[in-house]
C-alpha positions in Angstrom: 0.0 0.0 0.0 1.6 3.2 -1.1 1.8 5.9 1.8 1.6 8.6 -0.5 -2.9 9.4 -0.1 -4.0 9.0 -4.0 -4.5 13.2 -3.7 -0.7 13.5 -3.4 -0.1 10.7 -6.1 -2.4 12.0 -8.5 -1.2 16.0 -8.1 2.6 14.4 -8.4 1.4 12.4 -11.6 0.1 15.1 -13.3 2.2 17.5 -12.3 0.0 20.5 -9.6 2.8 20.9 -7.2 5.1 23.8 -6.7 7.8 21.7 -4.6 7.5 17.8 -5.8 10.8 18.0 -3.7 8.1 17.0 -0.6 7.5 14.3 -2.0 10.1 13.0 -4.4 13.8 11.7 -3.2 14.6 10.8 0.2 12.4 12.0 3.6 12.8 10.5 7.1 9.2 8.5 8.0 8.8 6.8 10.9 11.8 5.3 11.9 13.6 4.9 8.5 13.1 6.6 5.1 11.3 6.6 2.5 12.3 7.3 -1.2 10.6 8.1 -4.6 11.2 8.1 -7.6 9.1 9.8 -10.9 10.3 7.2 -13.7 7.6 6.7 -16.5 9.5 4.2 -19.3 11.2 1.8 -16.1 9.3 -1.3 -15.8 11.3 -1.7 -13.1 13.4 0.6 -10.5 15.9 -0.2 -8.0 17.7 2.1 -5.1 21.1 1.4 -3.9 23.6 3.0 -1.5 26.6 1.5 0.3 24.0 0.0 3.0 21.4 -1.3 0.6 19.9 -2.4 -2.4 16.7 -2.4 -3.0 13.7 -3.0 -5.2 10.9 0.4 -5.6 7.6 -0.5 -5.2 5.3 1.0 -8.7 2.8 3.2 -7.1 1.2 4.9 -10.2 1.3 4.2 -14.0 2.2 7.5 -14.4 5.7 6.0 -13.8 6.0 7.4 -9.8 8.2 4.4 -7.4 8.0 4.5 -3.7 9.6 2.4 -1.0 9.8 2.9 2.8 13.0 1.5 4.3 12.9 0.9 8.1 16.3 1.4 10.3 18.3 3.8 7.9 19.3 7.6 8.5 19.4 9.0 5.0 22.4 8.5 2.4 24.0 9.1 -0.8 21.9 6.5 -2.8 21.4 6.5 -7.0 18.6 4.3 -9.4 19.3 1.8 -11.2 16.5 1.6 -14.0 14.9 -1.2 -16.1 12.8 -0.9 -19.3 10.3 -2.9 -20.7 13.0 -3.8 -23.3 15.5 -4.7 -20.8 17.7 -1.9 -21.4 19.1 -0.3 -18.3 20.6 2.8 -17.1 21.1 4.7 -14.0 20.3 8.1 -12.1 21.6 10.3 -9.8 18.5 11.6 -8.1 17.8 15.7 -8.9 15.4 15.3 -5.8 18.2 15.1 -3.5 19.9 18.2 -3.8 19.5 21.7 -2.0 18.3 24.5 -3.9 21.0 26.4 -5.1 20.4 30.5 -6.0 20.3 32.2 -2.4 17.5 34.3 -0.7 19.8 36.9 -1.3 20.1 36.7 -5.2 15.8 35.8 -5.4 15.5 39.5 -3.7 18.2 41.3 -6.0 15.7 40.0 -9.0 12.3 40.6 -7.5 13.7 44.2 -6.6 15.3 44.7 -10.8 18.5 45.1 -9.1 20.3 41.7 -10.5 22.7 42.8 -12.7 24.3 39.4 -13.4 21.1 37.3 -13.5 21.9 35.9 -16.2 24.8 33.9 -14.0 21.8 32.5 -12.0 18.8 31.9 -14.5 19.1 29.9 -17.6 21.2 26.4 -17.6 24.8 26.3 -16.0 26.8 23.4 -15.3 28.5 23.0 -12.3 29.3 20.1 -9.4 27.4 19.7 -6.3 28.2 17.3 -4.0 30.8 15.4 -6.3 28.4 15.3 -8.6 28.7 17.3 -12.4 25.4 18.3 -13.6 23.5 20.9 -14.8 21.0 23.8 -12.7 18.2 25.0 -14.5 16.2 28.0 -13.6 13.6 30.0 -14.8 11.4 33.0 -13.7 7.2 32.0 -14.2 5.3 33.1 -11.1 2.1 32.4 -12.3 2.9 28.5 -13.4 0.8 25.5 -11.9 4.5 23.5 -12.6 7.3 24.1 -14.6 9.5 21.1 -15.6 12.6 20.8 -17.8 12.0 18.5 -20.8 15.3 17.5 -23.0 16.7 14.3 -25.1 17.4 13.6 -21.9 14.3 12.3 -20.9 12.1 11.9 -23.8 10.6 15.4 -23.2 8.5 14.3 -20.7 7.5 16.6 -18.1 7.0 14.1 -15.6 10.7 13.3 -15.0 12.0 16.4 -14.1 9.6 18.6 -12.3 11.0 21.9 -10.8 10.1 23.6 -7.7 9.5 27.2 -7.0 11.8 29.1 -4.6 9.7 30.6 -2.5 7.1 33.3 -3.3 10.2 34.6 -5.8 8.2 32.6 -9.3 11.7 31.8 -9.6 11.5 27.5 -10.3 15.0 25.6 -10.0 16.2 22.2 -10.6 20.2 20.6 -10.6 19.9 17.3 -12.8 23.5 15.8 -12.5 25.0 13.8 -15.7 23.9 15.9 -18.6 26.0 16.9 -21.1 27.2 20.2 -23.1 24.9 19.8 -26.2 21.8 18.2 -24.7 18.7 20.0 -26.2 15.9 21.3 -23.6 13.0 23.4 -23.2 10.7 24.4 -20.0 6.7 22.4 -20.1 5.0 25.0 -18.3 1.3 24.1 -16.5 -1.0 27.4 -16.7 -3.4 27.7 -13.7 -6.0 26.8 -16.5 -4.1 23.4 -17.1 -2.6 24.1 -20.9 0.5 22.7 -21.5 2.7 25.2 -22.8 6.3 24.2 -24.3 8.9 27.1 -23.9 12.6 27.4 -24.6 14.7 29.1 -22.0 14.8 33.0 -22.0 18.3 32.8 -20.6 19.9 30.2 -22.8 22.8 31.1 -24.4 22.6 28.9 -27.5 20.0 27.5 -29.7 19.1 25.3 -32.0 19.2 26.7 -36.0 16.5 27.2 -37.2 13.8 26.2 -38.4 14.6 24.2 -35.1 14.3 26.4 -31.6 15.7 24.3 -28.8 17.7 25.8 -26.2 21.2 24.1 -26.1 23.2 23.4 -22.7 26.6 25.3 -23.5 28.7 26.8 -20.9 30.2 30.0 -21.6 32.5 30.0 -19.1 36.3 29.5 -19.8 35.3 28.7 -23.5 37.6 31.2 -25.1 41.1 32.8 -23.9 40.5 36.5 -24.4 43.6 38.6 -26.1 41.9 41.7 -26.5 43.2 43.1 -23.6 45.4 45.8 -25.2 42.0 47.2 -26.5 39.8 47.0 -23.3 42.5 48.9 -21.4 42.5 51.7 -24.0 38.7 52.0 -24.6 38.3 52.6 -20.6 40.3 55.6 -21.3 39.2 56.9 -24.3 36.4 59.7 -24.5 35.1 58.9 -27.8 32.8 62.0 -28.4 36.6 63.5 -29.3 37.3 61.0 -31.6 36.5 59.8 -34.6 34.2 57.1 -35.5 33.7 56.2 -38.8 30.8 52.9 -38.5 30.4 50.3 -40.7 26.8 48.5 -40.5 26.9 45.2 -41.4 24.2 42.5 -41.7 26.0 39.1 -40.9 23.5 37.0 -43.2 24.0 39.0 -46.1 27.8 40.6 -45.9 29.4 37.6 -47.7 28.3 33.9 -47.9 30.1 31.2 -49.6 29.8 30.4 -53.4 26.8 28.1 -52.6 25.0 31.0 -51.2 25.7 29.5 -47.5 26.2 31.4 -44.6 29.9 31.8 -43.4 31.0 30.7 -39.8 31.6 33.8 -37.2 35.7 32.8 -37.2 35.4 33.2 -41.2 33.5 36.2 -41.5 35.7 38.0 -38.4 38.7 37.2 -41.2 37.3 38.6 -43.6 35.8 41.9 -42.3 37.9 42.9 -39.9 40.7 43.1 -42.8 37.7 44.5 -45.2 37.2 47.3 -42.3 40.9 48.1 -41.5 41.8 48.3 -45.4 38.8 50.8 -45.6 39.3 52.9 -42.8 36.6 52.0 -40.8 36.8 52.5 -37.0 33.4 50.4 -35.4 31.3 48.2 -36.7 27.3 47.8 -36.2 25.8 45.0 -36.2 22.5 44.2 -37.2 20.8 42.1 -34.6 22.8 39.1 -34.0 20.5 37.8 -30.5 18.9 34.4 -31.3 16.1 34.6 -34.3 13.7 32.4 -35.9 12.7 34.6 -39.1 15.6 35.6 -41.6 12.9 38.0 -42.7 13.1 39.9 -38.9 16.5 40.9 -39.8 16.9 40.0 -36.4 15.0 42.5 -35.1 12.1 40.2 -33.7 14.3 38.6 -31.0 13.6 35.2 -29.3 17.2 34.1 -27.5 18.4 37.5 -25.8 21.0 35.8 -24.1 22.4 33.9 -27.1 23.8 34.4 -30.0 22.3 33.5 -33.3 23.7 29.9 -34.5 23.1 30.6 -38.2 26.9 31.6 -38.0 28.3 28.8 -35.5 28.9 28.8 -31.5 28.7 31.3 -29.0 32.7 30.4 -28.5 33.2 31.3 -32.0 31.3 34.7 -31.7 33.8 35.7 -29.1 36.6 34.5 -31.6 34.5 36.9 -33.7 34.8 39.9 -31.4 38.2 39.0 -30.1 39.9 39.5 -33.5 38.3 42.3 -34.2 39.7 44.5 -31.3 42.9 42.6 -31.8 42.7 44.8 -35.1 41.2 47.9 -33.3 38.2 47.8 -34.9 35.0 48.8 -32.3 31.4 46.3 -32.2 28.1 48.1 -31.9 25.2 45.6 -31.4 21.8 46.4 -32.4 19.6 46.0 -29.1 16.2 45.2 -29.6 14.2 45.9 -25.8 11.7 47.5 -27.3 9.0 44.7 -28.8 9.5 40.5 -28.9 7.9 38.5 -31.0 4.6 36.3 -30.7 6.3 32.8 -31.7 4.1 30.3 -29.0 7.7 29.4 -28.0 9.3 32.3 -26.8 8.8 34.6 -24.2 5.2 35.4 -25.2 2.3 34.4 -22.7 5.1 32.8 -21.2 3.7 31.2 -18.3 0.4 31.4 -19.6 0.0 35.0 -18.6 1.0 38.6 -19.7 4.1 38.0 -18.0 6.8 39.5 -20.1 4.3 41.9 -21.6 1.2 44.2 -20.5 -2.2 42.4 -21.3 -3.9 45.4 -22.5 -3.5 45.6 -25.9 -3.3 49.6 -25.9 -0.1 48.9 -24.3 1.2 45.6 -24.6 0.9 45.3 -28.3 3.0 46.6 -31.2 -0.2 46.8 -34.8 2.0 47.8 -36.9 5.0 44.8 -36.2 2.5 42.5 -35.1 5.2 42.2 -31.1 4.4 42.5 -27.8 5.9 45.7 -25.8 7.8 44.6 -22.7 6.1 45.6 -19.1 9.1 48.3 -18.6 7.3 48.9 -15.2 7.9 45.3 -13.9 10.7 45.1 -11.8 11.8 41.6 -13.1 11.1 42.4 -16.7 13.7 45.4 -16.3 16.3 42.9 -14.9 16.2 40.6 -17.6 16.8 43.6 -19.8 19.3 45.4 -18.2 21.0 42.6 -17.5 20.9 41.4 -21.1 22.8 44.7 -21.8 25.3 43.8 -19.5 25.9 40.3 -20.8 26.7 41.3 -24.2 29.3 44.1 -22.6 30.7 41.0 -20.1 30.4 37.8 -21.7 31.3 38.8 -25.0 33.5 41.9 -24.9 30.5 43.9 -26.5 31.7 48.4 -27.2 28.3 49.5 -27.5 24.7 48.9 -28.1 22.7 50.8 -30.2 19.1 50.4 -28.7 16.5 49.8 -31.5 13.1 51.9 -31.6 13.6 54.0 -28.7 10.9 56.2 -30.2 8.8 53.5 -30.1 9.4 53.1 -26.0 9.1 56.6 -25.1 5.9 57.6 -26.1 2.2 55.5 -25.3 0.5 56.3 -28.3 3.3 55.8 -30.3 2.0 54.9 -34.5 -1.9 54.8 -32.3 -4.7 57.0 -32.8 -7.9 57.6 -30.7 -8.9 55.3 -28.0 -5.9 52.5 -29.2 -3.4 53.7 -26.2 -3.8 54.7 -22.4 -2.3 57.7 -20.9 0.1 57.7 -17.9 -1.0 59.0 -14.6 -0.8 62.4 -15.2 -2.4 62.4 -18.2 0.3 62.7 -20.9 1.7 60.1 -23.5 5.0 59.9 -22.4 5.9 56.1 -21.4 7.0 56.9 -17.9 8.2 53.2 -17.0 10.0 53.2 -20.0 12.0 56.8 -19.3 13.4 55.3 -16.2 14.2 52.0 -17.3 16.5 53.8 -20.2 17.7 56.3 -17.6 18.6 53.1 -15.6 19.9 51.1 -18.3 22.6 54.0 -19.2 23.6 54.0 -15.5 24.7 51.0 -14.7 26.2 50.3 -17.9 28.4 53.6 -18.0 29.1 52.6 -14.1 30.5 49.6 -14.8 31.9 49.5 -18.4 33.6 52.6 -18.8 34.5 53.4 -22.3 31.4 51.2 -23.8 28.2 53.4 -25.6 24.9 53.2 -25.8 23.0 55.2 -28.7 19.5 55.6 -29.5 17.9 55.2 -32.8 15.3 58.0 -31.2 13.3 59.8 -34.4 11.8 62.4 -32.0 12.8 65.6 -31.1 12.8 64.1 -27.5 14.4 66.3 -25.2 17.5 65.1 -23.4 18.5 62.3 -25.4 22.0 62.4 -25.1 22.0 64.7 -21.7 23.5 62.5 -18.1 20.8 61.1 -16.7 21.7 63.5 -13.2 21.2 66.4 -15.8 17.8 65.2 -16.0 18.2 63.2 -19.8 18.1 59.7 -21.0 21.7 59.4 -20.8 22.7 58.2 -23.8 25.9 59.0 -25.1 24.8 59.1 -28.5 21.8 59.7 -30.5 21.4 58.7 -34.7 20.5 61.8 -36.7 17.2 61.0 -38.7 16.5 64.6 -39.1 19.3 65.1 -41.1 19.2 61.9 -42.9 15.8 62.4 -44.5 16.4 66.5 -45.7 19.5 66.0 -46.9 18.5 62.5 -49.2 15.3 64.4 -49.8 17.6 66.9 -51.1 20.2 64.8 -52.9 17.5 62.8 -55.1 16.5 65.9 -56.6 17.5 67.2 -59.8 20.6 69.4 -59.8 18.5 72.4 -61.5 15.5 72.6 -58.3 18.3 72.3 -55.7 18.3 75.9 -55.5 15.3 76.1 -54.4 15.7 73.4 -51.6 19.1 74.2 -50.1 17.5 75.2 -46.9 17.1 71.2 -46.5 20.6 70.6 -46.5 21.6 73.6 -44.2 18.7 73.3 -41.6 20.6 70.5 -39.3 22.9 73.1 -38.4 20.0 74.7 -36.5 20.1 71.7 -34.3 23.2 70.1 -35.0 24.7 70.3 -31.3 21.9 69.9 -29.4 22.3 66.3 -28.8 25.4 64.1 -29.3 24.5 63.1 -33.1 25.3 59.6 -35.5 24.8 60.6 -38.8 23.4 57.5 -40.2 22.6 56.0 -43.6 21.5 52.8 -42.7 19.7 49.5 -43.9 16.1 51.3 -44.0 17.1 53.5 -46.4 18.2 51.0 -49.2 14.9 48.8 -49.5 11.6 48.8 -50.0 11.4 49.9 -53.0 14.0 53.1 -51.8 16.5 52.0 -53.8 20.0 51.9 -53.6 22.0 55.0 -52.0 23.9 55.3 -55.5 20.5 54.4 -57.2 18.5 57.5 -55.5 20.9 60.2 -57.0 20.0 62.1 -60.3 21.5 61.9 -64.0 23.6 59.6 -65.5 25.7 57.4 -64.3 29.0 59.4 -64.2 26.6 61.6 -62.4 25.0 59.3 -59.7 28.5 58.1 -58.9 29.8 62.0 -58.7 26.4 62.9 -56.2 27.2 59.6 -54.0 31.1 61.2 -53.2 29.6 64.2 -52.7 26.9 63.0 -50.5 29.6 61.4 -48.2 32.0 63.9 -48.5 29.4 66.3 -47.0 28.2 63.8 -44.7 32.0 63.0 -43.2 32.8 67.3 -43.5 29.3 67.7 -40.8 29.6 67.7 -37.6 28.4 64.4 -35.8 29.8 60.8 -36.3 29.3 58.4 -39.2 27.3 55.3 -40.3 27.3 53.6 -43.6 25.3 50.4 -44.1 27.4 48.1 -46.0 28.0 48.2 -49.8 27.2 52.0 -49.9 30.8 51.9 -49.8 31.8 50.6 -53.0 28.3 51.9 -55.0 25.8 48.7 -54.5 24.1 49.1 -57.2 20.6 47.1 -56.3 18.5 47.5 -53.0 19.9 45.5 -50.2 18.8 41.7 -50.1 19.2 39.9 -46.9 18.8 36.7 -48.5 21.8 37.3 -50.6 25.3 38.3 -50.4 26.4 42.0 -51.4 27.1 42.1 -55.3 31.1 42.3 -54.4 31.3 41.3 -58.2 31.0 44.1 -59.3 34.3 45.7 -57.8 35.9 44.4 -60.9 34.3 47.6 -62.7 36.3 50.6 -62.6 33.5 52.6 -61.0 32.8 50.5 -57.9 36.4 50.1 -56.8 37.2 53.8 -57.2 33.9 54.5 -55.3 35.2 52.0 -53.0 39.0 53.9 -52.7 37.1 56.8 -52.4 35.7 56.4 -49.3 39.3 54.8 -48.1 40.5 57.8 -48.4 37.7 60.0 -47.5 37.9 58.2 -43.8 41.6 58.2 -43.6 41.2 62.1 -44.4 38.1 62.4 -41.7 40.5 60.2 -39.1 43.7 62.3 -40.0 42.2 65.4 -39.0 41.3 66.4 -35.4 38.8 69.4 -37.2 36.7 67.0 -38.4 35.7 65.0 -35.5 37.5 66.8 -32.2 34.3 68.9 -31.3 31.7 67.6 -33.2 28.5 68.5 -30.3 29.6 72.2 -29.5 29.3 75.2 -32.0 32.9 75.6 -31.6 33.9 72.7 -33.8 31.8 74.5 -36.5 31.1 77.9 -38.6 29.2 78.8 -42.1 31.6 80.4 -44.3 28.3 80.9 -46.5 24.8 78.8 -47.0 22.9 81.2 -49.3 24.1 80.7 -52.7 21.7 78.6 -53.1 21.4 80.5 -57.2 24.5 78.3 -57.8 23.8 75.5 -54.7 26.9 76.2 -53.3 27.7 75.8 -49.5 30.9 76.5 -47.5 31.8 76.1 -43.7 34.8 75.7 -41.3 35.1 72.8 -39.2 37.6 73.7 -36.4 39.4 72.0 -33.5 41.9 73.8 -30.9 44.6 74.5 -33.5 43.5 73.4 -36.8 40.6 74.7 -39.3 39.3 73.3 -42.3 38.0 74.7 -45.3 35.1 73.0 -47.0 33.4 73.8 -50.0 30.4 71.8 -51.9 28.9 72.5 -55.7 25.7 70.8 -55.7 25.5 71.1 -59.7 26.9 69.6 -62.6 28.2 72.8 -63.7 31.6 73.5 -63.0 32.4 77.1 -60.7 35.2 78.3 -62.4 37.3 81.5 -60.1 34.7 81.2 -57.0 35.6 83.3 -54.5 35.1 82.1 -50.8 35.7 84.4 -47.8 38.1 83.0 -45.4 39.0 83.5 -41.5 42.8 84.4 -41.5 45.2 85.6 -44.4 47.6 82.6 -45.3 48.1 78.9 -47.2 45.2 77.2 -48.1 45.8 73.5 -49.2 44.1 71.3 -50.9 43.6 68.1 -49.1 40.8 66.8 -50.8 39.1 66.7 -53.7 35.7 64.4 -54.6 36.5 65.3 -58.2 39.7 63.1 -59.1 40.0 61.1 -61.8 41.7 58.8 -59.1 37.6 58.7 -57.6 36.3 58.1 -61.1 35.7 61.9 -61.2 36.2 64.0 -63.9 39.7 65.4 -62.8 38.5 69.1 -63.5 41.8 71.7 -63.2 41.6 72.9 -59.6 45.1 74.1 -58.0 46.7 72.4 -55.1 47.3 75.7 -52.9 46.2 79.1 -52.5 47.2 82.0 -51.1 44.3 84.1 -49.8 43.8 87.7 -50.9 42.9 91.0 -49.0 39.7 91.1 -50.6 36.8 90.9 -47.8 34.3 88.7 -48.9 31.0 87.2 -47.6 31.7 89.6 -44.3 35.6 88.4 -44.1 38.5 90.9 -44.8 40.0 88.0 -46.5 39.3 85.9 -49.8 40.6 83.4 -51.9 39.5 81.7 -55.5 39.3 78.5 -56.3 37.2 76.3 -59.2 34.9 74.5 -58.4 34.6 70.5 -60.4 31.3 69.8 -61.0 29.3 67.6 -58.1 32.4 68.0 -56.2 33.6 68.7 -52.6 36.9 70.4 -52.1 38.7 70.6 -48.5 41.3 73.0 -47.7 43.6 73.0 -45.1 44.9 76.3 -43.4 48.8 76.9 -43.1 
């Protein structure tokens, strides 16, 4: 007769408990113990210890074993298991260990204080009690029972049932003798009794897909780190006073192989970090590489936060990826998505059969136009998984900066919603109060405790404070992209040379707010599809003249004050929209336009990089001043970019027609030197007779006393440098 009541048995069978650890393992009773056992394919089970072996008596055809041993204090036992087939294996009981995250680490989390949760939640191998296994743990408050199902036990929820530590929703198990590889998720019992089948929010690798398993891998000690030199100077370097020249990159579509196969992280970090340093590039950004199940996403509709994606090999060779990459003193900006997550049933979603992750009214838990959920930013242990992701990407993987995704999107409640589709905050307004302070928080703790690391915000508002320190009363971001200027000045350049005169106050207007936050300018991914076409595509005339607007474009862009961004082949003249299914057309560098496009903007950032003017003070007016921005009869433009002891002279011609003897007022008598020019024939420009130095003349001139004259190529910028 079992001593179990049938209550206990069937709530243990099917799985209603929050701690089966009453029941299951080994409990004193009476004056022995009694020990069970939750094995559904053994026919027959038996426990041994130093002092016994013994049969299990089958209490349940759910598979549950009991068996009261009289005279015994409890010990170190194990099962040795039977099958119907007669094959056998053995078990270290799970039910017999301690639970393992402290009081102390449970409070941290409820509070949204954890910074390194991601050490305690998620899978981890370790030894307890002699014994090499693996913990599990996952945060679902609201579950009926939580279990981890793997190969490792036929995915059946009934083997390995978790308990819940306390009132903290956190659930824990340690199973010992599983192995780097094994495949698990979390079967989750709602209070309504559905069976939901989850993958791990903490896990740091995955399945590929179409497959979405979460993958026991320990990070630790994986990879021998040799970026050292570069950690030590980015804690020291203030990099609003240097230059940054960013190279976005979308991993699935950068290169592939010549079966139009993705390349492994180790293969790719070969490749591009010798692509970058030939090129000039400082940083790169990367498009979202957090786990993913839809190529389509882009990566933006994130399911593995804590993982990166296995499209491009291990989580070891990702920080092989990074490592040789700062070995080459190139910089790694990570798009980070915490402002929507996908739907997928498997994911964090309803993930414990309640808005748990998310709000469950619609007006503010759901993203219409992406078809995402909106995280609960007002949920204490919803902030800590966030912030802490941040901080895992900085820690675990040697991570510069993150450029957070959509923070327009966060900030404000009615955000793309019209009528009655959002809820106001509690004083009436739209502004997404939770969300302020969990960005204001974010930016704290990460500048507290990697120094030297960014954050930026793609932020499409005129949102006050972006950029200010969050004890100024701002977000505290360090960085902000420039959309403003993006859109007037490509509004500007895909017009026809002959109207830009009437539109020059589009390319002159992001002066007006040039330094009032810390600006990117950015020409990213968004801008090349969708029917937007290429950035080489979207310039007027010929081709001679496309090519001649696109170095002028950039040459503009790198001359204005505020960093840089280029998505990838903009660099070498892509001709066709981006396609992330396929590689970049790198083909076509065997045509004499492409590769001189492509040395081009070598030299154009080994001139921006060479020359303290052009990115020493790029947020204060002092770093800048108009020479002149009304000509716009010949769409001319001219300015000064200035640093302590240096000033540049830069001149645009926005037509096809050359400006032969233009004269440009100057701020000091002297040498003027010509230390670029747009126009060469080295650029696949038209090599139009400009000299190489002039000496200014005492003729005042747009309100300076002195003057010089120089022509002006056609679609060209020219950059003088003062003796």
């Amino acid at each position: 007769m079992a001593i179990l009541s049938q209550e206990e048995i069937f709530n243990l069978s099917n799985g209603n408990l929050h701690d089966p650890y009453v029941y299951l393992g080994m409990h004193k009773y009476k004056k022995g113990v009694v020990v069970r056992t939750m094995q559904p394919f053994a026919k027959e089970v038996k426990v041994t210890s130093k002092k016994f072996r013994r049969y299990m008596k089958k209490i349940s055809d759910s598979g549950l074993f009991e068996l009261y041993i009289p005279n015994v204090d409890i010990v170190n036992y194990k099962f040795k298991c039977t099958d119907y087939e007669g094959n056998k294996w053995e078990v270290i009981d799970p039910y017999q260990f301690l639970p393992v995250i402290s009081d102390y680490d449970r409070h941290l989390f409820n509070e949204g204080n954890h910074y390194e949760i991601y050490d305690k939640l998620g899978s981890h191998n370790m030894k307890i009690n002699g014994h090499k296994g693996t913990l599990f743990a996952v945060w679902a408050p609201n579950a009926k029972r939580v279990s981890v199902v793997g190969n490792f036990n036929n995915w059946d929820g009934r083997v390995h049932q978790m308990r819940m530590l306390g009132s903290s929703g956190i659930w824990e198990i340690f199973i010992p003798n599983l192995s780097e590889g094994d495949l698990y998720k979390y079967e989750i019992k709602t209070k309504e009794d559905y069976i939901l089948l989850k993958i791990d929010p903490y896990a740091n690798f995955f399945e590929k897909r179409p497959k979405n398993a979460s993958i026991i891998y320990d990070l630790e000690g994986k990879h021998q780190w040799e970026d050292d030199q570069w950690i030590k100077k980015r804690e020291n370097t203030n990099w609003l006073e240097e230059p940054m020249s960013i190279y976005e990159v979308h991993l699935n579509s950068w290169m592939k192989t010549e079966n139009d196969e993705f390349l492994n992280y180790r293969d790719i970090a070969k490749n591009l970090a010798n692509y970058c340093k030939e090129n000039g590039f400082t940083h790169i950004e990367l498009m979202p590489i957090a786990e993913h199940p839809l190529d389509m996403s882009w990566g933006y509709q994130v399911t593995g936060y804590f993982a990166p994606t296995s499209r491009f090999g291990t989580p070891e060779d990702f920080m092989y990826f990074v490592d040789l990459l700062h070995k080459e003193n190139i910089g790694i900006i990570l798009d980070w998505v915490p402002g929507h997550f996908p739907k997928d049933e498997f994911a964090l979603g309803r993930f414990d059969g309640t808005a748990l992750y998310e709000h469950l009214d619609p007006r503010l838990g759901e993203h219409i136009d992406w078809g995402t959920y909106i995280f609960n930013y007002g949920r204490n242990e919803v902030k800590n998984f966030l912030i802490s992701n941040a901080l895992f990407w900085l820690k675990k993987f040697h991570i510069d900066g993150l450029r957070v995704d959509a923070v327009a999107s966060m900030l404000y409640l009615d955000y793309s919603r019209e009528g009655k589709d959002w809820i106001p905050n509690r004083f009436g307004g739209r502004e997404n109060l939770e969300a302020i302070d969990f960005l204001k928080h974010l930016n704290s703790v990460t500048y507290k405790y990697f120094p030297g690391t960014l954050t930026i915000a793609e932020e499409s508002t005129a949102f006050p404070g972006v950029t200010k320190p969050v004890d100024l009363g701002g977000l505290g971001f360090a960085m902000k992209w420039n959309m403003g200027w993006m859109n007037d000045s490509l509004e500007y350049m895909k017009k026809e040379p002959i109207y830009r005169q009437y539109h020059q106050n589009d390319l002159t207007f992001s002066i007006m707010y040039a330094f009032s936050e810390n600006f990117i300018l950015s020409i990213s991914h968004d801008e090349v599809v969708y029917g937007k076409k290429s950035l080489v595509d979207k310039m007027p005339g010929d081709d001679w003249q496309k090519f001649a607007n696109l170095r002028l474009y950039l040459s503009y862009m790198y001359a204005h004050p505020g960093k840089k961004l280029l998505f990838m082949g903009q660099e070498f003249g892509q001709w066709k929209e981006w396609d992330f299914e396929h590689s970049l057309d790198w083909h076509i560098l065997q045509y004499e336009n492409h590769k001189k496009t492509k040395d081009f903007v070598k030299y154009l950032n080994n001139i921006y990089k060479t020359n303290e003017p052009f990115y020493k003070i790029d947020f204060n007016y002092e770093g800048f001043e108009w020479i002149d921005f009304s000509d716009n009869e010949n769409s001319v433009i001219s300015f000064l970019r200035k640093s302590n002891d240096e000033k540049i002279l830069c001149v645009f011609n926005f037509t096809p027609v050359p400006r032969d003897n233009y004269r440009i007022g100057v701020p000091e008598e002297g040498q003027y030197e010509l230390i670029f020019n747009s126009d060469s024939k080295d650029f696949w420009g038209s090599g139009y007779d400009i000299k190489n130095s002039v000496t200014s003349e005492k003729i005042r001139w747009q309100g300076r006393d002195n003057s010089i004259v120089s022509n002006l190529p056609p679609l060209s910028a020219i950059f003088f440098k003062i003796k």
